[in-house]
N, C-alpha and C positions, 0 to 999 in steps of 0.2 A: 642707772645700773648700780653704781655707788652706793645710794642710800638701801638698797634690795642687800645687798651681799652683807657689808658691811657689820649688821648685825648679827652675820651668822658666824662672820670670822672674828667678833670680838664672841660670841656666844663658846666656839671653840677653844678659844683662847683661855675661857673662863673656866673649863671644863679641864683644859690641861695642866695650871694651877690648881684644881682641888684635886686632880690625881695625885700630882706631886704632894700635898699636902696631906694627903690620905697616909700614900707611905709614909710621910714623919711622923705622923698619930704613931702607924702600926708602930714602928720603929724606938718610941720613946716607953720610955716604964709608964708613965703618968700621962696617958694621950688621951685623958677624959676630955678636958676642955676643947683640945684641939678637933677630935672628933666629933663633939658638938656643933664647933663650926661648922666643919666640914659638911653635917649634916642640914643645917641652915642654909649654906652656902647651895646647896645643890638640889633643895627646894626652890631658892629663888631660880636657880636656872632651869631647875623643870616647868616651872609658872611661863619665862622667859621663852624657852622651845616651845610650850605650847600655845603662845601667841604669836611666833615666826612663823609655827605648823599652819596657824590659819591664815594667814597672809599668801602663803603660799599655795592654799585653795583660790584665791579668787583669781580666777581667768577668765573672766567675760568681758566683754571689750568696754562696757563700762562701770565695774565692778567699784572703780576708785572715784568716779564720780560723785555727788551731792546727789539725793534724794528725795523724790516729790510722792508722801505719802497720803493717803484720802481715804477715808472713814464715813461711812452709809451706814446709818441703820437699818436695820431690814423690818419686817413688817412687824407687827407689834407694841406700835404705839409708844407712849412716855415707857415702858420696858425697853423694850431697844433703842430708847433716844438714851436714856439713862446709858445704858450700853456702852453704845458708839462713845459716851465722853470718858468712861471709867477705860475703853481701851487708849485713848486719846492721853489721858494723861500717864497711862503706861509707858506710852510712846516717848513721851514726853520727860519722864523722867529717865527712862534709858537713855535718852540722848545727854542730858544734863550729868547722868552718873559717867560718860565719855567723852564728856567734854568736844560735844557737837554742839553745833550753834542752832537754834529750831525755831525755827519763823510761820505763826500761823498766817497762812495768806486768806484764807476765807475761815469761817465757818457760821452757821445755819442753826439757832440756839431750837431747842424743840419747843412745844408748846404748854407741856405743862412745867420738863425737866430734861435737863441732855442737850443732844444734840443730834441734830438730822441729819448734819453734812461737815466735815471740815476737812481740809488741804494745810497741809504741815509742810515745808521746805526744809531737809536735816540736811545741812551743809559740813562738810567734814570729809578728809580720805576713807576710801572705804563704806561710807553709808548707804550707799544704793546695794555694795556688793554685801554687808551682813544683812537689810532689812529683804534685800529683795523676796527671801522666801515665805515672807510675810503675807504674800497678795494670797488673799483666798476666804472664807468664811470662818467666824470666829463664832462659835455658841455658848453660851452662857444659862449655866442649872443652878436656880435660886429658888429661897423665898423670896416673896418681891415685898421690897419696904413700900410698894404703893396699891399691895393690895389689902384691906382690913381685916380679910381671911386667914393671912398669914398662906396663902398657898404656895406651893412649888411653880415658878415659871422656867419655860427656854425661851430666849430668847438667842436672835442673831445681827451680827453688824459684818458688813463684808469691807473688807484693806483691799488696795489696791497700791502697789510702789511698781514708778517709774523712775528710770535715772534721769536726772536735769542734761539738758542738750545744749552745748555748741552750736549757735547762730549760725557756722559754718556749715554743721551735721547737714541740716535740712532748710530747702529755701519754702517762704510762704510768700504765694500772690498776693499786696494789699487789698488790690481790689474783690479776693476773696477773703473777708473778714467784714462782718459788721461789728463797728463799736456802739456800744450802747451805756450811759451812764447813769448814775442813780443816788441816792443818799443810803448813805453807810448804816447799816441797822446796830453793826456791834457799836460797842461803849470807846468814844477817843475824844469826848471834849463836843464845845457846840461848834466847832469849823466842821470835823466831821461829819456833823448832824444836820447844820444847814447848808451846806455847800452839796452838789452832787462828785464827791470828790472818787466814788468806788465804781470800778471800770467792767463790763460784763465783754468780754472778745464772744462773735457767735463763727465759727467756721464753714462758711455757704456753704460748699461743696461735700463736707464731710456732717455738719451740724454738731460738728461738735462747741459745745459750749463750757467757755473757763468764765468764774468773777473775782474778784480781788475789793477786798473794800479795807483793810488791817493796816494801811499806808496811810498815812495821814494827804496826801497829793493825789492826785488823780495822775500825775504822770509817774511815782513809785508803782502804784497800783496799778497800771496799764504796761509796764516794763514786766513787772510780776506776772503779770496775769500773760502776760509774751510769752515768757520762759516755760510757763505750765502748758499753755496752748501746744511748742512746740514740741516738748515731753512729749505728749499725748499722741501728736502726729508721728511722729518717731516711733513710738508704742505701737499704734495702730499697723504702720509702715513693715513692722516687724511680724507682727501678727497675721497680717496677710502674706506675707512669707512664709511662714512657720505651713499655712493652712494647705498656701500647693504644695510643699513639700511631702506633708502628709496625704494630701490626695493624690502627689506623685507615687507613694509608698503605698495608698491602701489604706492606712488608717483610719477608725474614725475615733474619736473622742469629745467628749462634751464636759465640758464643768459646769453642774448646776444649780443651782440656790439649792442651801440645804448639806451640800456636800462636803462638809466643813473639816478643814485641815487641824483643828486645835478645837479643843472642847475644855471648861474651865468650869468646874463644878464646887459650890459651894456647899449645896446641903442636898444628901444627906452626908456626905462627909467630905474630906475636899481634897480635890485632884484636879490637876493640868497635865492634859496629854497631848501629844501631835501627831495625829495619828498618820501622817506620813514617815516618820522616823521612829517612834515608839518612845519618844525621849519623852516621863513622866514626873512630875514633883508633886506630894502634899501638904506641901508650901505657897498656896495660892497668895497672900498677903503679899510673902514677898515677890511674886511676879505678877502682880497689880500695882506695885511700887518699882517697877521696872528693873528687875532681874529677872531678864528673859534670855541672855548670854548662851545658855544651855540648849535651849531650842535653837537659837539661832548657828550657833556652831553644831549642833546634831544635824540640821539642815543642810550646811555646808558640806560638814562628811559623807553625807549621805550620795549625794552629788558628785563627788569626789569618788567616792567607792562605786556610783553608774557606769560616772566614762571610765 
């Protein structure tokens, strides 16, 4: 509760020195410097409220959690394997510009360029609770560097985030889990390559299936490959809840391939839009370089402004 509050009553605190400070600007013949302060000063603290503002959006019971995010390409070939890795590194460098720590556990290299699959681990306060709004379809309007036409493509890659779970959260049967092992296909040296040190967990009962191969041990790899399995089930857990509720209600709804929350268009001119929130930039570069900050806290508000 300390570390929640604390920053609001020093944020206060901060607010009530530049008042003060304001009247001695007003007050002196020569209050030019001073008021420039004054003006600086309370910039930073609107930068400041507006990152307590978001903090105080997350209420979901695991919003401060570490986050399990995974990247498919959808159909379309070396286009969307290319895809799935330019969003992959987006990801990747938002995490790096917040000083999250981001662990690739698998990924799936494509066949001619990209990539077909990969699972990212973003460890940090808060990372499940900003990317969550992430899960959904991502489309992409180009010319494609790998056609000799020079023609316009769409392509699509679908995110999917789950938050990482507490061993305690959810119990798994061993004896429901087949292990299965295999030799590591990504690049980590010849023990990776000749050893079968990368772990595939298969879930009888649900089928669901996690792999881990980015651990140099087979027992990192199969602890990793734990924690995402559990994710999953938890995910699922929740998801079948959600569904009688809504059948308790009447509802129906479907999300389906195609239906894509965020569209990223390159040519013929360029724009990122989400078309959940309506939050637009034509500034693509920089949010392929990961500043997507904007989307992400549009998301949040938006949420906020539902309930």
């Amino acid at each position: 509760m300390r570390s929640l509050l604390e920053p609001w009553h020093e944020l206060d605190k901060r607010l009530s020195d530049l008042h003060e400070l304001a009247e001695l600007a007003a007050l002196e013949e020569d209050g030019d410097s001073l008021e420039q302060e004054v003006r600086r000063e309370l910039q930073e603290a609107q930068r400041e409220y507006e990152k307590l503002e978001l903090t105080s959006l997350f209420s979901g019971e695991h919003d401060a959690s570490n986050a399990i995010l995974e990247i498919n390409a959808g159909a379309g070939g070396t286009e969307a394997c290319d895809w799935a890795e330019m969003l992959l590194r987006m990801y990747l460098r938002w995490a790096e510009r917040h000083g999250y720590q981001a662990e690739i556990a698998d990924r799936l290299p494509g066949d001619v360029a990209g990539i077909k699959n990969a699972v990212v681990i973003v460890r940090g306060t808060y990372a499940y609770g900003y990317l969550k709004g992430e899960t959904g379809v991502h489309r992409l309007v180009r010319i494609s560097p790998f056609d000799a036409n020079k023609r316009r493509h769409t392509s699509f890659a679908s995110v999917s985030v789950i938050p990482e779970i507490e061993e305690t959260e959810i119990e798994i049967n061993p004896d429901d889990i087949r292990v299965e092992t295999f030799r590591a296909s990504s690049a980590g040296g010849q023990h990776m390559q000749k050893n079968e040190t990368a772990v595939r967990l298969i879930h009888v009962p649900t089928g669901i299936v996690v792999q881990c191969q980015n651990e140099r041990s087979q027992q990192q790899n199969r602890a990793t490959a734990m924690r995402v399995l559990m994710a999953r089930l938890y995910e699922r857990q929740q998801q079948e809840t959600r569904a009688k509720m809504q059948e308790l209600r009447g509802e129906t709804r479907s999300i389906e391939w195609g239906n894509q929350i965020r569209s990223y268009v390159f040519q013929p001119y360029t724009l990122v839009k989400d078309h959940r929130t309506g939050v637009e930039t034509g500034n693509v570069l920089a949010v392929m370089d990961g500043e997507i900050d904007e989307f992400l806290h549009g998301y949040l508000r938006s949420l906020a402004a539902k309930s």
